[in-house]
N, C-alpha and C positions, 0 to 999 in steps of 0.2 A: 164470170169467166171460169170456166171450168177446163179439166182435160181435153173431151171429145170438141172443143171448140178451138182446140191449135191446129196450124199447119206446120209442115217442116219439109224440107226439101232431101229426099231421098240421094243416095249416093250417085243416082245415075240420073238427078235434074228433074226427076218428076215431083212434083207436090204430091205431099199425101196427107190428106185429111185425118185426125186422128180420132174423129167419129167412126173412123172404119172401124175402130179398136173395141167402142161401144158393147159391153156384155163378155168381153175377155178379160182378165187377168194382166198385166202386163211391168214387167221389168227395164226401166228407162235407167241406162249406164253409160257414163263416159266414158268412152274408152282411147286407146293410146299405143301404138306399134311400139315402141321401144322404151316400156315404162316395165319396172320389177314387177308388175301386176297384170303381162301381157299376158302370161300362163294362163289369165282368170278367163283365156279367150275357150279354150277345152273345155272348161266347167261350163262354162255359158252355152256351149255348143251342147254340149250332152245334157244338162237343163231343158234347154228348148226342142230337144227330140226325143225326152221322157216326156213333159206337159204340155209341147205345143199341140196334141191332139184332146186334149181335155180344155182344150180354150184358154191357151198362158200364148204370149208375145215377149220379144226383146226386142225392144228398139236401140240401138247401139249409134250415139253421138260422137266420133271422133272429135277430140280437143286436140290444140295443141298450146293451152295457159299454163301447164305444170312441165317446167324444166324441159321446155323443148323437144318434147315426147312423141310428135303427132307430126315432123315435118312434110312427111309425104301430099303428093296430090289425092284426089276424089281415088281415082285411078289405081294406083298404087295403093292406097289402104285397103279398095276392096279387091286387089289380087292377093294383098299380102294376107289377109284374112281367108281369102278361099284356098290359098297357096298352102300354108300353116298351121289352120285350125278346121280348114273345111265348113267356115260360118255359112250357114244358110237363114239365122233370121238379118232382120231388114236393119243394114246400114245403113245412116243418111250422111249429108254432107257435114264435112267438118265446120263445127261451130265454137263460140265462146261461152262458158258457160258462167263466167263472173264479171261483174265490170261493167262498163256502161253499154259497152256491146254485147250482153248476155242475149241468148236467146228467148224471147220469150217465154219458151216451155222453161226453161232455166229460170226465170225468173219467176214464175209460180209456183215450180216446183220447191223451189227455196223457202218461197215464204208461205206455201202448205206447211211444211216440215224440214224445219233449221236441225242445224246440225249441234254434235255434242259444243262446238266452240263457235256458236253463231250459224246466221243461212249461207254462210259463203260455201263454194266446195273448194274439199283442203289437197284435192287430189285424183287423179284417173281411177276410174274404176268406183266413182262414189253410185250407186245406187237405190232407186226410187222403185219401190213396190207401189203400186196403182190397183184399184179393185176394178170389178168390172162396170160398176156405176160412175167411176170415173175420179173416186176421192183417193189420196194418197195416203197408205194405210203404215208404210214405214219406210224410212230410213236409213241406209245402208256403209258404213265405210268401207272404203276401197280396199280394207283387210279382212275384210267377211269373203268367205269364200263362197262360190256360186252352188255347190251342195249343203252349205251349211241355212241355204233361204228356202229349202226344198218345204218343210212346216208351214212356213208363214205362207207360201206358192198356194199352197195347195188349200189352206184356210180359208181364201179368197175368191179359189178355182169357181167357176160360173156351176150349177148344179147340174 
């Protein structure tokens, strides 16, 4: 089981195949409306409309396992995102990303590449750099800033 072989249910109910993603670059973040790391929503934004035309994605996971962070519906996280940060890459539906009810992709993603204190995540905003072949290349904590991954992006970038 690889990347290109999950599904995940996009913020507005459609499945999306993550073999669409096949030959790009791609940034998987949990993200969180009322977490101290929500700023990281502008860095991601402007990220994705520097590299999203050299073949980079962000797929953006709303949680809500860290501190109650996430309690909005589908609804509400993607207006407060378009409302606030102006996101245009792809939200999906809020999911878990630890625990018995992890999501799948979560659950992979973990055990490609565990974190400094275990594969758990310790937090919103942990992200997963993916190449375009599909292997998980690194790492991220939720206090990495989204210009600070701009090197390793572009290391990746499809040619």
């Amino acid at each position: 089981m690889g990347f290109h072989d999950f599904t995940a249910t996009r913020n507005d109910g459609t499945e999306q195949s993550l073999s669409d993603y096949r030959g790009k670059a791609v940034l998987v973040v949990n993200v969180a409306s009322k977490c101290g790391f929500t700023a990281q929503y502008k860095g991601l934004q402007a990220l994705y409309e520097r590299l999203h035309p050299r073949g980079f994605e962000i797929l953006a996971f709303p949680c809500d396992q860290f501190g109650h962070q996430e309690p909005g519906t589908d609804a509400e996280i993607a207006s407060f995102c378009e409302t606030n940060f102006g996101v245009t890459f792809p939200l999906f539906r809020k999911i878990e990303v630890n625990g018995k009810g992890a999501h799948p992709l979560y659950q992979w993603l973990k055990a490609e590449k565990g974190g400094v204190l275990g594969s758990a995540i310790k937090w919103n905003f942990s992200k997963f750099l993916v190449a375009p072949d599909g292997r998980v290349v690194d790492r991220f904590a939720p206090t990495t800033k989204p210009e600070a991954l701009v090197p390793k992006i572009e290391a990746v970038l499809p040619a």
